[in-house]
C-alpha positions in Angstrom: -7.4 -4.5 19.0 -5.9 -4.1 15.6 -7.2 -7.5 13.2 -4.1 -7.6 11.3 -3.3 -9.5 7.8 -0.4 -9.9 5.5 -0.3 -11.4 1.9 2.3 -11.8 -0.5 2.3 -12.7 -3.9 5.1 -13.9 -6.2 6.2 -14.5 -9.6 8.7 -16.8 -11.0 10.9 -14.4 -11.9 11.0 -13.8 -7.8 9.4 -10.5 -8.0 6.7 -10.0 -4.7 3.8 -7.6 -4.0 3.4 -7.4 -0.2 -0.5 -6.6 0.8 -1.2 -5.8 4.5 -4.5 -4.9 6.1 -5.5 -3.9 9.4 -9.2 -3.9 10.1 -10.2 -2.1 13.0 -7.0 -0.1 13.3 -6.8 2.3 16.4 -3.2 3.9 15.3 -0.9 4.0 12.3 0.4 0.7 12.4 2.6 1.3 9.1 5.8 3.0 8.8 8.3 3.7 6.0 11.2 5.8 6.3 10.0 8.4 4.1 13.5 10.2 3.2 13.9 7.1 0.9 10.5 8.2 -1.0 8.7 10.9 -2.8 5.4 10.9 -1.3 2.0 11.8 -3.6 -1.4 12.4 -2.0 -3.6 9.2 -4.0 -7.2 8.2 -4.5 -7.7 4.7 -4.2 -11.3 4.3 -4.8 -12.5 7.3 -2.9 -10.3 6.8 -0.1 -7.6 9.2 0.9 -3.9 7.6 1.0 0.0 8.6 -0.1 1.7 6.9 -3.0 5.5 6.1 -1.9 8.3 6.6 -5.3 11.3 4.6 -4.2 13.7 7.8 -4.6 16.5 6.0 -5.8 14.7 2.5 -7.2 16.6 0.5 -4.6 12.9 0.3 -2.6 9.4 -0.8 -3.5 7.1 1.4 -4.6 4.1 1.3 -1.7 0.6 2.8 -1.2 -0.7 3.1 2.1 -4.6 4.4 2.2 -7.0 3.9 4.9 -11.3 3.2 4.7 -12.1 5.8 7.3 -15.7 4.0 7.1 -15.1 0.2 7.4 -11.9 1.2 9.5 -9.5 -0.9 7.4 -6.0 0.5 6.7 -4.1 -1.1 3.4 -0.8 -1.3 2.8 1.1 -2.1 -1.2 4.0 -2.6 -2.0 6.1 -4.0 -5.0 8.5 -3.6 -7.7 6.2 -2.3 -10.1 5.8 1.4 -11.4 3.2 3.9 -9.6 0.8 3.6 -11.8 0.5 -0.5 -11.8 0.6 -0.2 -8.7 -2.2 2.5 -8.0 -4.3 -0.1 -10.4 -3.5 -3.0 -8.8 -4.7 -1.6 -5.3 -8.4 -0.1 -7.1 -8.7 -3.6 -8.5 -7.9 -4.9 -5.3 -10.2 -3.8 -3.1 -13.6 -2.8 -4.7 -16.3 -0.3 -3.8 
């Protein structure tokens, strides 16, 4: 069964970074409606994800990657640009 957990920071200027992980995940348990996004293949740390560009800035950015080897799917998102938030995720979780 999927062990799943949800964190979210905020600032005082009410702006939120949403962090989910799913350890143990059997299925993708994440969904974004991706016609709202331009997707990029990303790296996070050796692991394979997709980096999700709000098209239109009216969404969060979001990263979702999985660690095929601890079996722990991650999910970012926040009102920060790409690259912050490609940062924030390697700093995150560490090798």
């Amino acid at each position: 069964e999927d062990d799943i957990h949800f964190q979210i920071y905020a600032d005082s200027d009410g702006g939120t970074i949403h962090f989910i992980y799913a350890a143990n995940y059997t299925r993708n348990i994440m969904y974004i409606e991706q016609d709202k996004y331009e997707i990029t293949p990303v790296s996070i740390n050796d692991n394979v994800g997709d980096l999700y560009i709000s098209i239109d800035g009216t969404e969060k950015n979001s990263i979702i990657w999985c660690d095929e080897q601890s079996r722990i799917m991650f999910y970012l998102s926040a009102d920060i640009d790409p690259e912050s938030l490609i940062l924030f995720a390697e700093n995150r979780i560490r090798k």
